[in-house]
VMD Tcl script that builds the backbone (N, CA, C; Angstrom):
set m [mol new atoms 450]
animate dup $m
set s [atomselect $m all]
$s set {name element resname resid chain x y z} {
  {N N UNK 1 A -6.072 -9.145 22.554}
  {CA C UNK 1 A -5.401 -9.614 21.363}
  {C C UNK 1 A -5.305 -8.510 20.311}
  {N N UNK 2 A -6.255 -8.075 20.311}
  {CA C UNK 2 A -6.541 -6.828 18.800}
  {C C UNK 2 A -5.764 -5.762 19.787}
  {N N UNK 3 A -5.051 -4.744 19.149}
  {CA C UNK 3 A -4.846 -3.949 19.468}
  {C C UNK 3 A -5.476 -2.559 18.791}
  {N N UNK 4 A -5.884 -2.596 17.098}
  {CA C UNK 4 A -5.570 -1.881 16.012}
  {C C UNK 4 A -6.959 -2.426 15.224}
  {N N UNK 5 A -8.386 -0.930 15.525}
  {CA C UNK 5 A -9.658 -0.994 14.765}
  {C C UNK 5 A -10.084 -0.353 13.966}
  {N N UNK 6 A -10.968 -0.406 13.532}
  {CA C UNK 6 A -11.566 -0.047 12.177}
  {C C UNK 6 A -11.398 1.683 12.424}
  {N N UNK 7 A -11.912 1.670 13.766}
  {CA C UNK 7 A -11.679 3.156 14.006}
  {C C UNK 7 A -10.571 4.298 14.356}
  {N N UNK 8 A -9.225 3.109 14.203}
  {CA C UNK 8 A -8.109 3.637 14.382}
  {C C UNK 8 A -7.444 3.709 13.063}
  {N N UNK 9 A -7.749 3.658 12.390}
  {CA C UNK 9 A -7.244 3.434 11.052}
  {C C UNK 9 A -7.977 4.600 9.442}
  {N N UNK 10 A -6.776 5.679 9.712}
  {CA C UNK 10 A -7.106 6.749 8.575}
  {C C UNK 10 A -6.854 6.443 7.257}
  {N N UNK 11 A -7.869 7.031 6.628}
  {CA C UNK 11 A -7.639 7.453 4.919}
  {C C UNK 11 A -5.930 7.919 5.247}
  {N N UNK 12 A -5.110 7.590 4.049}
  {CA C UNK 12 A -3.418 8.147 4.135}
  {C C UNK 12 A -2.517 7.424 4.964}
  {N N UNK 13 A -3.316 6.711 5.906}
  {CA C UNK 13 A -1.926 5.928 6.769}
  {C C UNK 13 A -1.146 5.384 5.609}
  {N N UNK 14 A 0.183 4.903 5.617}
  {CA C UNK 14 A 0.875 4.328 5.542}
  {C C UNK 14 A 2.049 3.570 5.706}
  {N N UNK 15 A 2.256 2.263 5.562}
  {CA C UNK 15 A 2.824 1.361 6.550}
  {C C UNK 15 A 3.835 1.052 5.663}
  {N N UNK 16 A 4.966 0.468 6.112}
  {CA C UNK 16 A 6.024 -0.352 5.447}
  {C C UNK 16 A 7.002 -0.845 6.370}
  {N N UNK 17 A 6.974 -2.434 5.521}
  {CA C UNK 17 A 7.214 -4.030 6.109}
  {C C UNK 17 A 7.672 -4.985 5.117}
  {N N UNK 18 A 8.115 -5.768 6.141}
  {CA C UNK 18 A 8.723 -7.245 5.145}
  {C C UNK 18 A 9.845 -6.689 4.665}
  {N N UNK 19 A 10.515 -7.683 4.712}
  {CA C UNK 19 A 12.009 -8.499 4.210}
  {C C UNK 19 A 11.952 -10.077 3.565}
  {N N UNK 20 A 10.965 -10.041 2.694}
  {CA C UNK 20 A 11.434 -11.656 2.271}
  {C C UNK 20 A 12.546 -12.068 1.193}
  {N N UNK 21 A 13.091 -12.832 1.498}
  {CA C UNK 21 A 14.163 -13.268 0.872}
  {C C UNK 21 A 13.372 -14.505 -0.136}
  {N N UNK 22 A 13.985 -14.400 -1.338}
  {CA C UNK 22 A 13.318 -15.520 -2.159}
  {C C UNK 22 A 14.384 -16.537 -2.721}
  {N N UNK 23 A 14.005 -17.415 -2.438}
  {CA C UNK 23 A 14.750 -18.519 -2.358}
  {C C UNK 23 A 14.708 -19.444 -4.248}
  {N N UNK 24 A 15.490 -20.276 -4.374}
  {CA C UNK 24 A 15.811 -20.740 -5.693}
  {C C UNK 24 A 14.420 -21.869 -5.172}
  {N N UNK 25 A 14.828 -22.769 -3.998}
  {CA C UNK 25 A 14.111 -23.771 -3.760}
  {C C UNK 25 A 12.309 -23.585 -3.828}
  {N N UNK 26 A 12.185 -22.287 -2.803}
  {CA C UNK 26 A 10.852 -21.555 -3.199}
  {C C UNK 26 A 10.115 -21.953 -4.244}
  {N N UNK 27 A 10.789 -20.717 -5.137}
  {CA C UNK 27 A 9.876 -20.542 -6.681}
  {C C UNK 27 A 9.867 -21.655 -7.308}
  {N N UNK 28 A 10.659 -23.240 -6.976}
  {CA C UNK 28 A 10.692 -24.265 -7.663}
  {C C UNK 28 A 9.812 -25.088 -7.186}
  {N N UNK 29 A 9.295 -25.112 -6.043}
  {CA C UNK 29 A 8.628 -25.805 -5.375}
  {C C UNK 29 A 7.149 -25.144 -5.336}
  {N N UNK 30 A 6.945 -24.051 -5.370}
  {CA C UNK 30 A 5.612 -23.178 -5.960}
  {C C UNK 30 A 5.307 -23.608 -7.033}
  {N N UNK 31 A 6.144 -23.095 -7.919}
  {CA C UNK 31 A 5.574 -23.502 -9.220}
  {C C UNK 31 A 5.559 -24.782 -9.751}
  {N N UNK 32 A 6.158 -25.648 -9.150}
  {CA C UNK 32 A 5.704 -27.316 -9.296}
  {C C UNK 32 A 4.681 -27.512 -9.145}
  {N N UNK 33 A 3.841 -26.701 -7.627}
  {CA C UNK 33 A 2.848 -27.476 -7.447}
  {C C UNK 33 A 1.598 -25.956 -8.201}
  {N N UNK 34 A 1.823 -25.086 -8.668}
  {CA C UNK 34 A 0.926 -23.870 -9.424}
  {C C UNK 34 A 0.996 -23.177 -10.653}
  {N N UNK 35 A 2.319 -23.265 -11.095}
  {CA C UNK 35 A 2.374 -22.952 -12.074}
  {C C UNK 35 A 3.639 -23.222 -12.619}
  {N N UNK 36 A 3.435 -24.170 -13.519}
  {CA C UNK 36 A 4.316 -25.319 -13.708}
  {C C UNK 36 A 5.161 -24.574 -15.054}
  {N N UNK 37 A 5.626 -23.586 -15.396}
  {CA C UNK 37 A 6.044 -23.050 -16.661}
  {C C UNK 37 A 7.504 -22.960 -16.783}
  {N N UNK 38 A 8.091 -23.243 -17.837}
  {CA C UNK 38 A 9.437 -23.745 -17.682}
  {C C UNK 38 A 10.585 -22.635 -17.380}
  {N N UNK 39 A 9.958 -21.091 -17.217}
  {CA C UNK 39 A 10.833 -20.210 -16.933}
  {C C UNK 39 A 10.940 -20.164 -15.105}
  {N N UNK 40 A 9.944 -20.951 -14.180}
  {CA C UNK 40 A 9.681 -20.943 -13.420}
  {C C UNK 40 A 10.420 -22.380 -12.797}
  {N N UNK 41 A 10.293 -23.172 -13.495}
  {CA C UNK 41 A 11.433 -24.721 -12.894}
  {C C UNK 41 A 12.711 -24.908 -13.185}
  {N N UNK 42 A 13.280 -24.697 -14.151}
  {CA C UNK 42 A 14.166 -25.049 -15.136}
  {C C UNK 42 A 15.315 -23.759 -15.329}
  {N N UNK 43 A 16.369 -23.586 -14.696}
  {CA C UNK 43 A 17.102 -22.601 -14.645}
  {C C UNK 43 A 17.780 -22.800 -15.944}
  {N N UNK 44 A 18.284 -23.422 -17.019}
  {CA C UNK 44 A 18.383 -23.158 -18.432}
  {C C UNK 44 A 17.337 -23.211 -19.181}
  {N N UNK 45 A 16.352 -23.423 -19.379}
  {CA C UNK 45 A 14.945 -22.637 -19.978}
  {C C UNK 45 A 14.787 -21.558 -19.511}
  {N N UNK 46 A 14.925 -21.261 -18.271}
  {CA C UNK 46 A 14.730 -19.679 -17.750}
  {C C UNK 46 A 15.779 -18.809 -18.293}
  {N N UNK 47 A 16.787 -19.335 -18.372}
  {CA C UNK 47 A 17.985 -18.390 -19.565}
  {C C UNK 47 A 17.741 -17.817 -20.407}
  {N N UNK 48 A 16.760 -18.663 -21.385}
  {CA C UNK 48 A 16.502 -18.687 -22.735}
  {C C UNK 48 A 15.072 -17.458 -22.890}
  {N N UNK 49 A 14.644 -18.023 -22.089}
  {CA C UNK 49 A 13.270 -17.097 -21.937}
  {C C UNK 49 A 13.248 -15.047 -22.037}
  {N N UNK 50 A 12.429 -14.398 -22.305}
  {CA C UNK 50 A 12.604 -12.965 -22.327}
  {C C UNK 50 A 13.275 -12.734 -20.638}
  {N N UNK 51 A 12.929 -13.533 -19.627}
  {CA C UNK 51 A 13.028 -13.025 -18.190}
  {C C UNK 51 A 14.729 -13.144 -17.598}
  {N N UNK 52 A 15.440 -14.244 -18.748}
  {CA C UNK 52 A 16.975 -14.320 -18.626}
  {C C UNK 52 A 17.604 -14.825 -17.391}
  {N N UNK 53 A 16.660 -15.617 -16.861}
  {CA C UNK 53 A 17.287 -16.497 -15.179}
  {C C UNK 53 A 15.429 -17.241 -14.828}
  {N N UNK 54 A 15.444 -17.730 -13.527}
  {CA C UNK 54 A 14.882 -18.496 -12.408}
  {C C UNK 54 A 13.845 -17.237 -11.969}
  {N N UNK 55 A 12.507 -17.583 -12.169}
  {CA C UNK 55 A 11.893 -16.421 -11.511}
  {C C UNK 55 A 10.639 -16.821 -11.042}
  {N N UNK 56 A 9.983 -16.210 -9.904}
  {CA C UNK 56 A 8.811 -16.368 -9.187}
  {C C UNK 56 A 7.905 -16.246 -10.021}
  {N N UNK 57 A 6.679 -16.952 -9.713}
  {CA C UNK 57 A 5.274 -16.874 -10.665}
  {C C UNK 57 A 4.682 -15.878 -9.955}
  {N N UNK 58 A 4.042 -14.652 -10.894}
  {CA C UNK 58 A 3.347 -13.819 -10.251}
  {C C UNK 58 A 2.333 -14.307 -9.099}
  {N N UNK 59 A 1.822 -15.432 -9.106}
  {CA C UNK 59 A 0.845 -15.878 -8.261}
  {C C UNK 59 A 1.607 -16.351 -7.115}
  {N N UNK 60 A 2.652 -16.463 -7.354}
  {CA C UNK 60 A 3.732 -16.646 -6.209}
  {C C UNK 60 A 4.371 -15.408 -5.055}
  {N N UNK 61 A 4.441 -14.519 -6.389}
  {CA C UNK 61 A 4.501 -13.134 -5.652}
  {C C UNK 61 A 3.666 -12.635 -4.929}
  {N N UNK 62 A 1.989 -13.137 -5.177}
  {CA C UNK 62 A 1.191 -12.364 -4.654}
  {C C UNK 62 A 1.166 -13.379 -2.805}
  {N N UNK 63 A 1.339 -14.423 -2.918}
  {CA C UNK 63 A 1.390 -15.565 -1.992}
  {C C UNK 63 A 2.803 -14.529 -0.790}
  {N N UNK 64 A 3.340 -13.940 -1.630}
  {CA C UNK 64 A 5.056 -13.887 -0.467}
  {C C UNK 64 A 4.358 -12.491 -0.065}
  {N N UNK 65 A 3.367 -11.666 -1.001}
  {CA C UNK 65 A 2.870 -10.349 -0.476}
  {C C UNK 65 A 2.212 -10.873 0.794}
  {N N UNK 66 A 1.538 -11.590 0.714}
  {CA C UNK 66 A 0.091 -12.201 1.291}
  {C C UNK 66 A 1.014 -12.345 3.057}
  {N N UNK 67 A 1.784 -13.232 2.857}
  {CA C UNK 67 A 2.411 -13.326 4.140}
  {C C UNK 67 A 3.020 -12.473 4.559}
  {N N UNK 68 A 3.873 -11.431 4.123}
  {CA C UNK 68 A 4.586 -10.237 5.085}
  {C C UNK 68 A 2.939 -9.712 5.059}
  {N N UNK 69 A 2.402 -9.239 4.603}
  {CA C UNK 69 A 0.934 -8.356 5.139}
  {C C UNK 69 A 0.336 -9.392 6.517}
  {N N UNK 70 A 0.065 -10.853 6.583}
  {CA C UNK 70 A -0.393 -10.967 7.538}
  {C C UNK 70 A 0.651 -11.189 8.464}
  {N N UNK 71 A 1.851 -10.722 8.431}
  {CA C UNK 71 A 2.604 -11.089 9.676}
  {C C UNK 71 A 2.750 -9.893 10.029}
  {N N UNK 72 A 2.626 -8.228 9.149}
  {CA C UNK 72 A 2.456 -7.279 9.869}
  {C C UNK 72 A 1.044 -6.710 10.069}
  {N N UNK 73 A 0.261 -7.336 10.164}
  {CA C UNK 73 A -1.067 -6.858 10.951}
  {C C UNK 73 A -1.377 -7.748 12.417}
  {N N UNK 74 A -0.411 -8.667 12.119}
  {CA C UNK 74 A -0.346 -9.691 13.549}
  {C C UNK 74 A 0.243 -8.930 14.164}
  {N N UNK 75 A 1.681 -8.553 14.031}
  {CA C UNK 75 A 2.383 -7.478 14.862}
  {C C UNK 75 A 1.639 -6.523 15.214}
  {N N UNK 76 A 0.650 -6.145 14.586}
  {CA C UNK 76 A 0.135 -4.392 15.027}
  {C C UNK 76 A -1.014 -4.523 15.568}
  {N N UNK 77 A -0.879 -5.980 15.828}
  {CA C UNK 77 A -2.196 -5.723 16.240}
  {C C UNK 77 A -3.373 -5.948 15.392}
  {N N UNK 78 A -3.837 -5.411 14.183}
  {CA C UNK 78 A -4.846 -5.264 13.389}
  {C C UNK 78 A -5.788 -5.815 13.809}
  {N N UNK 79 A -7.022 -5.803 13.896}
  {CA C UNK 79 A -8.444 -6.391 13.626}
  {C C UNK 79 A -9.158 -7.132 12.004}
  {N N UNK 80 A -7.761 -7.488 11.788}
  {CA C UNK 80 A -8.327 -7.828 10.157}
  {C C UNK 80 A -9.291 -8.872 10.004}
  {N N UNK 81 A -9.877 -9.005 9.212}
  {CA C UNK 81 A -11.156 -10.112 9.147}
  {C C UNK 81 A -11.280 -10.850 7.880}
  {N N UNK 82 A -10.306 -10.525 7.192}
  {CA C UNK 82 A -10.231 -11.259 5.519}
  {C C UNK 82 A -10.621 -9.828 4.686}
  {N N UNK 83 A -10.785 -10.228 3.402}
  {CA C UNK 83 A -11.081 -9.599 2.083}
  {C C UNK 83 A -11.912 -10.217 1.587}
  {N N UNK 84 A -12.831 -9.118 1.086}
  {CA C UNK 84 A -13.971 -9.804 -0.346}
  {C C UNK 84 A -13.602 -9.240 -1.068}
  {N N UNK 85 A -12.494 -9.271 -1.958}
  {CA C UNK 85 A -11.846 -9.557 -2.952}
  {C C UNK 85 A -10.515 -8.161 -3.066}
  {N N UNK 86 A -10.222 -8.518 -4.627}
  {CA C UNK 86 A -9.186 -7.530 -5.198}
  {C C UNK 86 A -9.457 -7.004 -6.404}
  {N N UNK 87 A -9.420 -5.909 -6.539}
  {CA C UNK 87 A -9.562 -4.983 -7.460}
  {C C UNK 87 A -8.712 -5.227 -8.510}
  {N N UNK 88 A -7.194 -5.087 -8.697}
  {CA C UNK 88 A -6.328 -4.722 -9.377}
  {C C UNK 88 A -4.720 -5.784 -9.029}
  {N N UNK 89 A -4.255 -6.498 -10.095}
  {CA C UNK 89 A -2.472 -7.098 -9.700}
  {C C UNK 89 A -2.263 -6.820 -10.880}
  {N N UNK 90 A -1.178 -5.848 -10.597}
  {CA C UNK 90 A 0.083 -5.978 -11.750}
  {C C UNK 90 A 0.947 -6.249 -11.465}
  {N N UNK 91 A 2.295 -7.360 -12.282}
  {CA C UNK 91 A 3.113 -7.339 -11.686}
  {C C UNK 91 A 4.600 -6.780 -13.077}
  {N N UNK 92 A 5.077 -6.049 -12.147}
  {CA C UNK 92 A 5.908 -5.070 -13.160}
  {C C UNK 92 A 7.070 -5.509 -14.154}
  {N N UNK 93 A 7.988 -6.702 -12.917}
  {CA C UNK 93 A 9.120 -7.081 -12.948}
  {C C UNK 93 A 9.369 -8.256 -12.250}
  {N N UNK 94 A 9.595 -8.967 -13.515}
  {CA C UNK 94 A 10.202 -10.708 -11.947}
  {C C UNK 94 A 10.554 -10.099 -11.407}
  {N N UNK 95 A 10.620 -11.489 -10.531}
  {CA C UNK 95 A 10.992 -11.194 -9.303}
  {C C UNK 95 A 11.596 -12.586 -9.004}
  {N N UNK 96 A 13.388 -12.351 -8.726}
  {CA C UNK 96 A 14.494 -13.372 -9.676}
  {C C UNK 96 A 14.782 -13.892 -7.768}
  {N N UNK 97 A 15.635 -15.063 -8.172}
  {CA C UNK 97 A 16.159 -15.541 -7.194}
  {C C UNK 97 A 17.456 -14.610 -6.463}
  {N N UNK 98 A 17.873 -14.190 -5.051}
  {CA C UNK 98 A 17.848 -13.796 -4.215}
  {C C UNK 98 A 17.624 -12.516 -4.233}
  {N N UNK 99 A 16.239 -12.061 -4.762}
  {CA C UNK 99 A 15.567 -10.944 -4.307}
  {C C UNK 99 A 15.035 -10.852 -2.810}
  {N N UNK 100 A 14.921 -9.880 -2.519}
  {CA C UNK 100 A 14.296 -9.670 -0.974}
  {C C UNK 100 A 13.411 -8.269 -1.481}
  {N N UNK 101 A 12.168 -8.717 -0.715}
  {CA C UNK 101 A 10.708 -8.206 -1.025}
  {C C UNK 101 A 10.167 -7.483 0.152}
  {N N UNK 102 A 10.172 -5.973 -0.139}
  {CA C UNK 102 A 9.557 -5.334 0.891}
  {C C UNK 102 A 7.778 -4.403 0.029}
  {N N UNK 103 A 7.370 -4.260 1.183}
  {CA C UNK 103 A 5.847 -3.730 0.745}
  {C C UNK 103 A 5.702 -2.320 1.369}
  {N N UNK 104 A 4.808 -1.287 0.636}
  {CA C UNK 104 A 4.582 -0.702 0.973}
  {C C UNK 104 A 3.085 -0.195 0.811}
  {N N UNK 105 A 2.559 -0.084 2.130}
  {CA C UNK 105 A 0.716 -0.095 1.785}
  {C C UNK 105 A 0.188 1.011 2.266}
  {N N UNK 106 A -0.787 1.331 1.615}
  {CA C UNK 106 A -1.390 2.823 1.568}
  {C C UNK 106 A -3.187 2.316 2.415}
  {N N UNK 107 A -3.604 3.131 2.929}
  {CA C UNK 107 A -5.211 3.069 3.043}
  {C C UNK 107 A -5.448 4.292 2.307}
  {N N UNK 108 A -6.217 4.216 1.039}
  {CA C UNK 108 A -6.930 4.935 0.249}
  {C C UNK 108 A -8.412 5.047 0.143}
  {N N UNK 109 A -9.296 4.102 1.110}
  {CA C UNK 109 A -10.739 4.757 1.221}
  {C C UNK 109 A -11.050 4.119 2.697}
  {N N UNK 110 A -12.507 4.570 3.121}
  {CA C UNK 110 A -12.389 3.599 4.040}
  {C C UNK 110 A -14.252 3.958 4.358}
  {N N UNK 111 A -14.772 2.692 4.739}
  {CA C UNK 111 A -16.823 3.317 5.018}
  {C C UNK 111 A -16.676 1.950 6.015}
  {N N UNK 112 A -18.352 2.723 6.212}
  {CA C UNK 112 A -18.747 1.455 7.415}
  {C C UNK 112 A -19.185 0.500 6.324}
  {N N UNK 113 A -19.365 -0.819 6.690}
  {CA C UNK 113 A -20.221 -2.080 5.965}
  {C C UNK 113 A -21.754 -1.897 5.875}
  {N N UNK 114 A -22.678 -1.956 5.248}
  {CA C UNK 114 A -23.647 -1.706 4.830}
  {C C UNK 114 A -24.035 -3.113 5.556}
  {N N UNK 115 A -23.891 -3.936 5.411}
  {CA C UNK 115 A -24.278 -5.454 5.843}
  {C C UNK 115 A -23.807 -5.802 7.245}
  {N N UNK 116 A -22.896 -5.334 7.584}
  {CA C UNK 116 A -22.524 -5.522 8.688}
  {C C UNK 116 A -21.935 -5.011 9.574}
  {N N UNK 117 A -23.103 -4.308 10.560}
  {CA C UNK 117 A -22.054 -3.180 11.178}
  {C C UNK 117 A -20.943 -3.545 12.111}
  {N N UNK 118 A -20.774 -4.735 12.119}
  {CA C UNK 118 A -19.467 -4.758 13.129}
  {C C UNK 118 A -18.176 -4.558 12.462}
  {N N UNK 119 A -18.563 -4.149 11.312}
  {CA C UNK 119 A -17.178 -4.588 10.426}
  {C C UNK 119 A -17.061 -2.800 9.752}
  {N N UNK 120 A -15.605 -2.822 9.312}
  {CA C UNK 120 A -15.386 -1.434 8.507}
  {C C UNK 120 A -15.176 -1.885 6.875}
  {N N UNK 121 A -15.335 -1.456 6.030}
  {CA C UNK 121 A -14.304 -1.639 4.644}
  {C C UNK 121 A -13.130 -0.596 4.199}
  {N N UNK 122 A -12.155 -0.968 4.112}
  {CA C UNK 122 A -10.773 -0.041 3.671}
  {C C UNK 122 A -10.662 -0.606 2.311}
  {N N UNK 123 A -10.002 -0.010 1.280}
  {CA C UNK 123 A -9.396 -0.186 0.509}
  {C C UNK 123 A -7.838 0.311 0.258}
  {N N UNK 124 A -7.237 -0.293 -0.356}
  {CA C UNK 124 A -5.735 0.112 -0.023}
  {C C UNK 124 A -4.634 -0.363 -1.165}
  {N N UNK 125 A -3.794 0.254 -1.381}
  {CA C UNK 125 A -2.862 -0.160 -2.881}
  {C C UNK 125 A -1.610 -0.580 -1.873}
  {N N UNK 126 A -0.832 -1.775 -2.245}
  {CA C UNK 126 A 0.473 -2.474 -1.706}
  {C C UNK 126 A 0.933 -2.286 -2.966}
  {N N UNK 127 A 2.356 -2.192 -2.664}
  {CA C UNK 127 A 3.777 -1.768 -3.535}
  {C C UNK 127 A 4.365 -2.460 -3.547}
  {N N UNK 128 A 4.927 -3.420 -4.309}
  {CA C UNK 128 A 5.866 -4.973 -3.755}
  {C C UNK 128 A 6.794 -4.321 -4.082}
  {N N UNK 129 A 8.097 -3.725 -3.729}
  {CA C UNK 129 A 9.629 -3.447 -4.154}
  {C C UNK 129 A 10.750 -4.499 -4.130}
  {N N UNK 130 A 11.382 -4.380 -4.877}
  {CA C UNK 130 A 12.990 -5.545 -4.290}
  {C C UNK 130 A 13.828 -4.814 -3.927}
  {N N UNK 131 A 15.415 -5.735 -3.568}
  {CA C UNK 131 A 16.044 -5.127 -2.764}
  {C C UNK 131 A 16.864 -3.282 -3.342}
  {N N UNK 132 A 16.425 -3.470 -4.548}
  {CA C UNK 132 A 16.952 -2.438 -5.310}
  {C C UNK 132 A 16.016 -1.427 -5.081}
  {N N UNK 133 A 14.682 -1.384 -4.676}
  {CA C UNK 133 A 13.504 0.172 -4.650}
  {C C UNK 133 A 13.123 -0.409 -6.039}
  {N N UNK 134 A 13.121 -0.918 -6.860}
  {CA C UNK 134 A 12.691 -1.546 -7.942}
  {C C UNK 134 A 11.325 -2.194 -7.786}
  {N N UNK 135 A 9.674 -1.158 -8.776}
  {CA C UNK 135 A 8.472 -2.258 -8.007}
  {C C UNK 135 A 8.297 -3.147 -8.591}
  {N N UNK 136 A 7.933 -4.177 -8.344}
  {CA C UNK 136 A 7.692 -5.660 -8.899}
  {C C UNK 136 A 5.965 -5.894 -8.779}
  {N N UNK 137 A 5.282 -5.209 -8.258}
  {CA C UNK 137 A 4.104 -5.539 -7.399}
  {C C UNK 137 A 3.720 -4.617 -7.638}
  {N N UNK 138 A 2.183 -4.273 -8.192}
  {CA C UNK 138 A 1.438 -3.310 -6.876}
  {C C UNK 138 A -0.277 -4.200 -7.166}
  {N N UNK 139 A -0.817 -3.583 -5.981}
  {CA C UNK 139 A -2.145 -4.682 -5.870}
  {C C UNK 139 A -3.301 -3.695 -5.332}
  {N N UNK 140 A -4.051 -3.302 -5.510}
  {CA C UNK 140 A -5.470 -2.378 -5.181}
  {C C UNK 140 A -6.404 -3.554 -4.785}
  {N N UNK 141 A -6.706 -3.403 -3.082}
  {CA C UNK 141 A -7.267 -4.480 -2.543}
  {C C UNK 141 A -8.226 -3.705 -1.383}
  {N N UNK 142 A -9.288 -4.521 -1.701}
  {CA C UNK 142 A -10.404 -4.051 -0.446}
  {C C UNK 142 A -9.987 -5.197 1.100}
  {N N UNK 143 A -10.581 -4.607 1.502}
  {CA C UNK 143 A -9.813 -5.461 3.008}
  {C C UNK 143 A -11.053 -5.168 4.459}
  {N N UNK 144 A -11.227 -6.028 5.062}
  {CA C UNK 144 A -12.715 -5.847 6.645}
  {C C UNK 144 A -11.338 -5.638 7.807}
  {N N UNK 145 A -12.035 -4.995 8.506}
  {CA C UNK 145 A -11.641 -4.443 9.871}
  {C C UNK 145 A -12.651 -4.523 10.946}
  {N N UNK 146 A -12.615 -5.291 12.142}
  {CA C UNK 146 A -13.525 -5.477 12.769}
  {C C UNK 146 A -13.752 -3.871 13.762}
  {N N UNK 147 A -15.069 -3.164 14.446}
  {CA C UNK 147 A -14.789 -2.297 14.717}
  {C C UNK 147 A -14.699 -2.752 16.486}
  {N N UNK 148 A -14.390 -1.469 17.119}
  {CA C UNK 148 A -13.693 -1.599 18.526}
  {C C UNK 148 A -15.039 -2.330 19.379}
  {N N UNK 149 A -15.892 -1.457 19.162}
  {CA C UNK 149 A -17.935 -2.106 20.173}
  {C C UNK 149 A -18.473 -2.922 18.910}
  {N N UNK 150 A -18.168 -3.470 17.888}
  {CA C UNK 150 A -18.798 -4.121 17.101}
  {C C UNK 150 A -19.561 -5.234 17.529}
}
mol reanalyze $m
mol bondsrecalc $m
mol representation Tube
mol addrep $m
């Protein structure tokens, strides 16, 4: 199943993935049930607002990151094992209805687990862009990697 371990995986790799398309229905149906704010439901309140249209809740954004990342570590294979936690979300720029969302992720550190040697720790910064190269995203996140004899 795994193809892709702790020990295959350098300081500097970098990957880039995803195509999500964001939908009107989406961000309306997110933020109904998370963050209910009227620039987020209401496409004439969202007019009115500094953001000037219909736009994703950052916590929404981080949700559409969340899935192209685990659908490209499924593809590759990865050994991923979850996260104990995140460092850093900014988010730059709505992120408006029919945007399409690509990522771009860096590995910037990487040690064995102190607690557990079957496991690696990476840390790594994702780039949320839209369809323009425009970033909307970026996120500094620690992340487990199971190792190959773990």
């Amino acid at each position: 199943m795994y193809q892709v371990y702790f020990e295959d995986i350098t300081v500097g790799d970098v990957s880039e993935f995803g195509a999500y398309k964001v939908t009107r229905e989406e961000i309306i149906d997110f933020a109904s049930k998370y963050d209910p704010q009227p620039f987020h439901l209401d496409e004439e309140a969202a007019k009115k607002s500094v953001f000037g249209g219909l736009c994703a809740s950052g916590w929404h954004t981080c949700a559409m990151l969340m899935r192209m990342l685990v659908d490209h570590l499924q593809d590759k294979g990865v050994a991923s094992m979850g996260s104990p936690g995140i460092d850093s979300i900014k988010w730059i720029r709505p992120v408006m209805v029919g945007d399409t969302l690509h990522v771009r992720a860096s590995v910037d550190a990487k040690r064995d687990s102190n607690s557990r040697p079957n496991l690696g720790l990476l840390k790594g910064t994702y780039l949320v862009s839209n369809q323009n190269g425009e970033k909307v995203m970026t996120m500094n996140s620690n992340y487990m990697v199971a190792k190959r004899n773990g």
